[in-house]
Structures are given as structure tokens and as C-alpha cells.
C-alpha positions in Angstrom: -0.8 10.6 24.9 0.6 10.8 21.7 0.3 14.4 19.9 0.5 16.0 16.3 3.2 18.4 15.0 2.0 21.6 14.5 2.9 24.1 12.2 1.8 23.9 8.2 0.5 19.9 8.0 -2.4 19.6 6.2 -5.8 19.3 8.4 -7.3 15.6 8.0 -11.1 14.1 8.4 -12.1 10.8 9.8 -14.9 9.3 8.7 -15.9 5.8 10.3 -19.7 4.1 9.9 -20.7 0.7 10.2 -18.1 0.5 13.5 -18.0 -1.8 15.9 -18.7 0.1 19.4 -15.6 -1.2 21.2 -13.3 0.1 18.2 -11.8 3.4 19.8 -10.3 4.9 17.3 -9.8 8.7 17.1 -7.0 11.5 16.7 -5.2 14.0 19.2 -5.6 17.6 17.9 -8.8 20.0 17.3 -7.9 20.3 13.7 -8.8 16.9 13.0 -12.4 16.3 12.6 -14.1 13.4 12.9 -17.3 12.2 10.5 -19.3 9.4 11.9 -22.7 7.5 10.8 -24.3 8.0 14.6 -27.3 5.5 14.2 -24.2 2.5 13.9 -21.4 4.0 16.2 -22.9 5.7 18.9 -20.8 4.0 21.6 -17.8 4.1 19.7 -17.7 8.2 19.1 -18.0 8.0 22.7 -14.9 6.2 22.9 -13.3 8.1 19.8 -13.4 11.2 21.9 -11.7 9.1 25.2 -9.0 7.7 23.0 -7.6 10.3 20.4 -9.5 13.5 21.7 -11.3 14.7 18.3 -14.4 16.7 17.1 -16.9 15.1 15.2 -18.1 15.5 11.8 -21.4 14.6 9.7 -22.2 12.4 7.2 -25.2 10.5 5.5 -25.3 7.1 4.8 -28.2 5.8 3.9 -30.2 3.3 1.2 -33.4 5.0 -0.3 -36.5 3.5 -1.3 -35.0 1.7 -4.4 -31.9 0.1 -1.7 -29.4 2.6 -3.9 -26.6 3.7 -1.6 -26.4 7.4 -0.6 -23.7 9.3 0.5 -23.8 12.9 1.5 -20.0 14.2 3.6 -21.8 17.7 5.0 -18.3 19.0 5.7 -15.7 20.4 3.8 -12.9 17.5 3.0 -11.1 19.6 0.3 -7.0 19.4 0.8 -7.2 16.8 3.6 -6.1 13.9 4.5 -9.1 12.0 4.8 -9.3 8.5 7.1 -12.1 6.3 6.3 -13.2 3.7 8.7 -14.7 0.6 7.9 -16.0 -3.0 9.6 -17.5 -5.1 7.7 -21.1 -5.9 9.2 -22.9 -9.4 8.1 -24.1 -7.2 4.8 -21.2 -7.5 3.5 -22.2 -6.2 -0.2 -23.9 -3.4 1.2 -21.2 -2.7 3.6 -18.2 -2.4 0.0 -20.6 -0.4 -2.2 -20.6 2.5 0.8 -16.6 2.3 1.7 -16.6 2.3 -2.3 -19.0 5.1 -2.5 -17.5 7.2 0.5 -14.5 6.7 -1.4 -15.3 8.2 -4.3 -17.4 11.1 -2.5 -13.9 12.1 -0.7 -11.9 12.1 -4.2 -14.6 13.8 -6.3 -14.8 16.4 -3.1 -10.7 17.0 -4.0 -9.3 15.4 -0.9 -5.8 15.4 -1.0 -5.3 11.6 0.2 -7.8 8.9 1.2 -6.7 6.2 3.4 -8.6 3.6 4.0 -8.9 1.8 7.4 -10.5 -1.8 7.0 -9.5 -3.7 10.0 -11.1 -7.0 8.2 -10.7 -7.0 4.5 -13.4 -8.8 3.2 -14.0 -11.4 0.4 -10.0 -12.1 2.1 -10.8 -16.1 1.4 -11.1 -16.0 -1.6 -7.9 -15.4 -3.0 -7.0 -18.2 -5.1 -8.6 -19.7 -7.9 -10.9 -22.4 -7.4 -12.2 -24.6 -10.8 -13.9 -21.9 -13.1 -14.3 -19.1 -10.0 -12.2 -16.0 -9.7 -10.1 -14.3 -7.5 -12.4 -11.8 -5.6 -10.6 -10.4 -3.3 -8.1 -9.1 -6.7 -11.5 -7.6 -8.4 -12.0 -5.7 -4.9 -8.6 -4.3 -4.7 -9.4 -3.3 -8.1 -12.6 -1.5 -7.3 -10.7 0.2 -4.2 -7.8 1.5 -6.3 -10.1 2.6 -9.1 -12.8 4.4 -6.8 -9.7 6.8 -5.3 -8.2 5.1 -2.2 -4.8 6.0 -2.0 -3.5 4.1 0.9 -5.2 1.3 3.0 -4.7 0.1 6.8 -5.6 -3.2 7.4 -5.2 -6.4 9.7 -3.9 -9.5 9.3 -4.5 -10.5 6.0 -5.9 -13.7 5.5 -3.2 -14.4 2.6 -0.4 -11.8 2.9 -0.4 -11.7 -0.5 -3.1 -9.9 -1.1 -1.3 -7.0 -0.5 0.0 -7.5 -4.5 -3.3 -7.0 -5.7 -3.1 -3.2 -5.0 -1.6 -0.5 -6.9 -1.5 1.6 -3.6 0.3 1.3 0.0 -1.0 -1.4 2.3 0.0 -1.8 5.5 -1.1 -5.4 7.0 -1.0 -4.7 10.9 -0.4 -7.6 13.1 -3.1 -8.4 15.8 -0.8 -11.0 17.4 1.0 -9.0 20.3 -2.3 -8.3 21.7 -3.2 -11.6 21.9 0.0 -13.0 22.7 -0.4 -10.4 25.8 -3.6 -11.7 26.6 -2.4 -15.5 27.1 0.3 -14.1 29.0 -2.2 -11.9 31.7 -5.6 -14.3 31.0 -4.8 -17.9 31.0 -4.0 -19.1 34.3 -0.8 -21.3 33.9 0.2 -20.8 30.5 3.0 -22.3 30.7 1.6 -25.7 30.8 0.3 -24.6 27.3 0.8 -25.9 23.9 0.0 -24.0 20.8 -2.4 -25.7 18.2 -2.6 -26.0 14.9 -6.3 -27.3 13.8 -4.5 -27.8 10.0 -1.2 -27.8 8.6 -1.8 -24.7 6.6 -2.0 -22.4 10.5 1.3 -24.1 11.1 3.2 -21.2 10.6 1.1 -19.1 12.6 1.1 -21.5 15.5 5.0 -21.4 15.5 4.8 -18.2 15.3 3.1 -18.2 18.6 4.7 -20.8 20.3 8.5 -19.0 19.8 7.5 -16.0 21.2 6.0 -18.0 24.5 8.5 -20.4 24.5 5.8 -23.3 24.5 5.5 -26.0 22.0 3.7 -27.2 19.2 1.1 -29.2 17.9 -1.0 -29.6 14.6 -3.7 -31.2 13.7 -3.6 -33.4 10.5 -6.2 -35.7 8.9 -9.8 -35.7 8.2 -10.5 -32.4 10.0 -8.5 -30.5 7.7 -9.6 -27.2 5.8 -12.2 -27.5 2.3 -9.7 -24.5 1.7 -7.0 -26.8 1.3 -8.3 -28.8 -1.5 -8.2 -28.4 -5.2 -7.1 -23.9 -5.1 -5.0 -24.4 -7.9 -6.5 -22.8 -10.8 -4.9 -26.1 -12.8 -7.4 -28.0 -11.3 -10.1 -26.5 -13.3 -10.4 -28.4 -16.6 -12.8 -31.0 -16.0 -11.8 -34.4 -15.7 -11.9 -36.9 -18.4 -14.0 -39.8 -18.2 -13.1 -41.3 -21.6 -9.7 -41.8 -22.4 -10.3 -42.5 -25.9 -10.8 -38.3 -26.0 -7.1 -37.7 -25.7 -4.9 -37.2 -28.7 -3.0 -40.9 -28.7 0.1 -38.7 -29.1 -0.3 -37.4 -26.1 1.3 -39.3 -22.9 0.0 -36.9 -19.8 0.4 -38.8 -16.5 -2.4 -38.6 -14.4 -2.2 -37.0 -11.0 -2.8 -39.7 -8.1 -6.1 -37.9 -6.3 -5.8 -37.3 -2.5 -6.5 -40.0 0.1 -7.1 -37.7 3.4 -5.2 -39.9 6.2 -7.2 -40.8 9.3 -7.2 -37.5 12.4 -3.7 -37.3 14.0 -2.2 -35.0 16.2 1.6 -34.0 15.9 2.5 -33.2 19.1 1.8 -34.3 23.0 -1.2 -32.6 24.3 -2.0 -34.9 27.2 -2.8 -33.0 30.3 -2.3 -29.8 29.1 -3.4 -26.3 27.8 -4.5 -26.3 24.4 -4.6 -22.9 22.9 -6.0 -23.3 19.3 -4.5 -20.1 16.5 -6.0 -19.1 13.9 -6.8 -15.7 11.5 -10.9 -15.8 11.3 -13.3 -18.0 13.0 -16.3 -17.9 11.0 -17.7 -21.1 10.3 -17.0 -23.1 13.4 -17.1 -26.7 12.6 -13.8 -27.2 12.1 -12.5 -25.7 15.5 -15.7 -27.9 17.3 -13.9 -30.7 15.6 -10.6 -29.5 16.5 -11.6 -29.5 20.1 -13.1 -32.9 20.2 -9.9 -34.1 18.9 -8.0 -32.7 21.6 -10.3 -33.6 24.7 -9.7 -37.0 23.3 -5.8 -36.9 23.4 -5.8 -35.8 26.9 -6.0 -31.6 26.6 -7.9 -30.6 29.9 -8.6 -27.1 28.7 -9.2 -25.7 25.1 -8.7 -22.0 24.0 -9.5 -20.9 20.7 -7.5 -17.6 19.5 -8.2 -15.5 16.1 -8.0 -12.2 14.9 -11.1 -11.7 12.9 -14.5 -13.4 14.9 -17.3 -13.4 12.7 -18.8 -15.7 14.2 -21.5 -16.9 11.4 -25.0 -18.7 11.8 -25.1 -20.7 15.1 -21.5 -20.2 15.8 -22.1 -18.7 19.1 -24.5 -21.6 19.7 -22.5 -24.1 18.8 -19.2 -22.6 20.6 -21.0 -22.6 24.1 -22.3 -26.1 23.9 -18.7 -27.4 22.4 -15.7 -28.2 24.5 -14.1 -25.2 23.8 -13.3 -23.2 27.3 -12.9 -19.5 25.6 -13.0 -17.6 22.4 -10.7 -15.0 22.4 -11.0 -12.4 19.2 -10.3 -8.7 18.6 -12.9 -5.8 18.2 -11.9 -5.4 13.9 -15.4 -7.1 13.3 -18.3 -6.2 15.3 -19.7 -8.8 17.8 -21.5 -7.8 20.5 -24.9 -10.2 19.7 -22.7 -13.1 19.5 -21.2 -12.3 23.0 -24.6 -12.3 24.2 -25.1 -15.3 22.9 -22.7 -17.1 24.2 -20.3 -16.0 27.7 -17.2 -18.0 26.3 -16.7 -14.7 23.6 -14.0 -12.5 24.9 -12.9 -9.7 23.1 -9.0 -7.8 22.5 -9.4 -4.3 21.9 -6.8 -3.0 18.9 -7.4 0.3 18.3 -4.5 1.3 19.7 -2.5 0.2 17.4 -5.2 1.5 14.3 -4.9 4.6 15.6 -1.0 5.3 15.8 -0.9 4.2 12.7 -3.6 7.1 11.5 -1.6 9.5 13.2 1.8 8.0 11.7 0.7 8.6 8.4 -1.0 11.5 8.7 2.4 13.3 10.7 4.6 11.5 7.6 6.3 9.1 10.4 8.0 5.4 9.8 5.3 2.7 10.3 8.4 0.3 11.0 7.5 0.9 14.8 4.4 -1.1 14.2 6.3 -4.1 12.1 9.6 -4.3 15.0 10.6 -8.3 15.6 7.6 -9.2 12.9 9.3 -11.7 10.9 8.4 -13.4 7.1 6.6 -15.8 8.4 4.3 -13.7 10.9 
């Protein structure tokens, strides 16, 4: 077990609410204690104290009468390093205003530093700009920056390039070596596997995957393609002109050919094997139903579905247990336990081991390059 350096470091807090039960996350020395909402995380401070060893700590979260957020830290956080913990329940709103409000409790409190660990960063999707919309997940990194974070943990960004929209450290953690490790210990003859991509903009990831098990590719193209992959440009948002008289005659703009989506194909020989379908989230699940379909059809005899972040909305579950799809396979960075009820094919990757060497990384002023070795660009 991994320890702290003793001597003059400065004592740190850790404050997690809204946790997932299977997170273990925790700390390995006395002086570290540990400040946790007990009405969401029973099971997990249970598991804090397996993992890292820590004492707990109190805090109040709560929403009075009027749904205003409340947040009361009842122990001393002044000259620490303070560690906030956050997944993102199915309130999301609810769920920012308290990391945003703890936030601002730990700096006006005169905490030396407040990291933030948000395994899922949410409003992630929507990065770009879409017609007249705007680029949420930008206004958030805003709020973050402004409320006092100092630093921020998270996992596997949805668009590594979110991490420009801070003003503060970010260190985007990779969930894939876990699950690579599961297809490699799980997945009876994997080696008969091919690595999916349901649309060409996971193609990366897949061949990400695929190199490091020495399997090959595939990708989806066609009609079952992303909404995401339509129309993101921000030039896109002047609306169209129906009369062409309205144009200055001076003016000789060519006009963009629009998109003809081709009919479904699949790049790559499937046929009597293993298809193990990548991906970042699984949320809406239509399109990996459809991606399934598509692959029974072409000959795949069993269907895996890998992501890092399983939120799992609406009938998801539902819908995943009477699709074709053999297994769902996501990490613990978003709680999930009712969909796993729902529906057996759910299996879950714990990564708290690597959330929690990096907490203790940072706070002992170590090199997070350990957690990035053989990551390349593209992962």
C-alpha cells in the first residue's frame, strides 16, 4: 500500500457526496481526513476506509424548503489541501450548483488548494457550437475556475479539448487499461475479437484498442451514424436562404453541396467473430442497439459493448437486455447500481485505483507522468 511522506506537508481534507458506492477512493495516513455526505455514500466510506485507510469528516448538503443549496463543512479546512469528490447523479443541475457551492465554501474557509475530482465531467457533449447554441461545457469551466477550484482530476474527456477551457491544471485520466484488462481476463477467446467502431468519429479510439490487443478493426459507416456528427460547426448557424434574390448580386458565394448519408456499411470483416463495440459514454442507447443489429447481420456471433462513462438514460437498461448485445461493460465514475438491477448484462470496472494515486500524487507533489506512460496523442 502506497504511503505519504511525513515530515512538514500540509494536512489535506477529502470531501466526496453524491458518490457512487463502488467508487473507493480514500487516502493512507491519519492526518488526512475524510468529509463525506452519509445519506448518498454510505457503502462507499465503507470502502474509502478499505482502500486508502482514512478518518472521516462531516459535512451538510442539503436543499431547504425553497430547493436553495446548503452547504455547511463542520471541520476545519484552513491551510489544506482540500479534495472534493464528485459523480454526477441524473440531477445533474443540482448535482454542479453543490460541487460549485462546496467549492466556494473550501476557498472562502482559506483552503490552501482545492482540487477537484469529477470522474465524469458533465455537460462534456456539448462542446462545440451547434446553430445559435453555446458551448456549455466552456461556461462550466468558467464557473469552476471562478468559484476557487484550483486543480481538477477527471476521466476521459469526451473531447480532449476541453481541457483548454480552464485556466487551472487538468488532468484527463485514461479509463482504457482497465478495460483493456478486462477483455483480456473476461471475454473468453478474445482473440477471435475485432474492435468496433459504431461511427467514424470512435475510430480513433477503436484503433487505439485494437493496437494494444493486437486485433483488428472495424467501423461502422452509414445511416447509423452520430446526430453529433452533423452540422457542429458554428458556421452552420446563419439560416439558410430560401430566396436568392436576398444576396447582394455582387456577391458569388458557392453553395455548400448538403450531406447525402450513404446506406449502413461496415469496414472491416466481422463474420463469425467477437465484436467488441468502444466507446466514451453510453447514454442514449439507440445507436449501439443499432450498432448491434448491424453486426448480427454481418455474421458477429457475440456483441460487447465497452465505455467509460454508463449513464445509462431512460429505458437504456430496458432496451440493452432485450437487444442483441451480450454485455455492457462500464466503469464505477457514474453511479449505476439501479440500472444493473435492471438489466444482468451491466458489468461494472472499478477505477478508483487509479483516482486515488493520483490524490495522493498531488497531494505528496509527485509526477502524474506515471499515470499517462505509453498514452499516446490519439488516446
Amino acid at each position: 500500500m502506497a504511503s505519504f511522506a511525513h515530515g512538514t506537508r500540509r494536512s489535506c481534507l477529502l470531501i466526496g457526496y453524491f458518490g457512487c458506492q463502488s467508487l473507493q477512493l480514500g487516502l493512507v495516513e491519519q492526518r488526512w481526513a475524510v468529509v463525506e455526505d452519509p445519506e448518498h455514500v454510505i457503502g462507499r466510506t465503507k470502502n474509502t476506509r478499505w482502500r486508502l485507510g482514512v478518518e472521516l469528516g462531516k459535512v451538510q448538503v442539503y436543499q431547504e424548503a425553497n430547493r436553495e443549496t446548503r452547504v455547511q463543512i463542520q471541520e476545519s479546512v484552513r491551510g489544506k489541501d482540500v479534495f472534493i469528490i464528485q459523480t454526477i447523479s441524473k440531477d445533474v443541475n443540482t448535482t454542479v450548483m453543490e460541487l460549485l457551492i462546496m467549492v466556494y465554501a473550501c476557498k472562502t474557509s482559506c483552503a490552501h488548494s482545492i482540487i477537484g475530482v469529477v470522474p465524469y465531467f458533465p455537460y462534456s457533449k456539448q462542446c462545440k457550437m451547434r446553430k445559435r447554441g453555446s458551448i456549455v461545457s466552456k461556461l462550466l469551466a468558467s464557473m469552476m475556475c471562478k468559484a476557487g477550484l484550483t486543480h481538477l482530476i477527471t476521466m476521459d474527456l469526451h473531447q480532449k479539448e476541453i481541457q483548454g477551457f480552464f485556466n487551472i491544471p487538468v488532468d484527463n485520466l485514461r479509463a482504457s487499461p482497465f478495460l483493456l484488462q478486462y477483455i483480456q481476463e473476461e471475454i473468453p477467446d478474445y482473440r477471435n475479437a475485432v474492435i468496433v467502431a459504431k461511427s467514424p468519429s470512435s475510430a480513433k479510439r477503436a484503433q487505439s484498442f485494437a493496437e494494444r490487443l493486437r486485433l483488428g478493426i472495424a467501423v461502422i459507416h452509414g445511416e447509423a451514424q452520430d446526430a453529433e456528427s452533423d452540422q457542429v460547426d458554428g458556421r452552420h448557424s446563419p439560416p439558410s436562404v430560401k430566396n436568392m434574390a436576398a444576396i447582394h448580386p455582387s456577391l458569388e458565394i458557392p453553395l455548400l453541396i448538403p450531406k447525402e448519408k450513404p446506406p449502413i456499411t461496415v469496414v472491416g470483416d466481422v463474420g463469425g467473430r467477437i465484436a467488441i463495440i468502444v466507446d466514451d459514454i453510453i447514454d442514449d442507447v439507440d445507436s449501439f442497439l443499432a450498432a448491434a443489429d448491424t453486426l448480427k447481420e454481418r455474421g458477429a456471433y457475440k456483441i460487447y459493448v465497452m465505455a467509460t462513462h454508463g449513464i445509462l438514460s431512460s429505458d437504456g437498461p430496458r432496451l440493452i437486455e432485450e437487444s442483441a448485445i451480450d454485455e455492457v461493460v462500464v466503469t464505477n465514475t457514474i453511479p449505476h447500481e439501479i440500472q444493473k438491477l435492471q438489466c444482468p448484462k451491466i458489468k461494472t470496472v472499478d477505477i478508483s485505483m487509479i483516482l486515488a494515486e493520483a490524490i495522493r500524487r498531488i497531494h505528496n507533489g509527485e509526477s502524474m507522468s506515471y499515470l499517462f506512460r505509453n498514452i499516446g496523442m490519439d488516446d
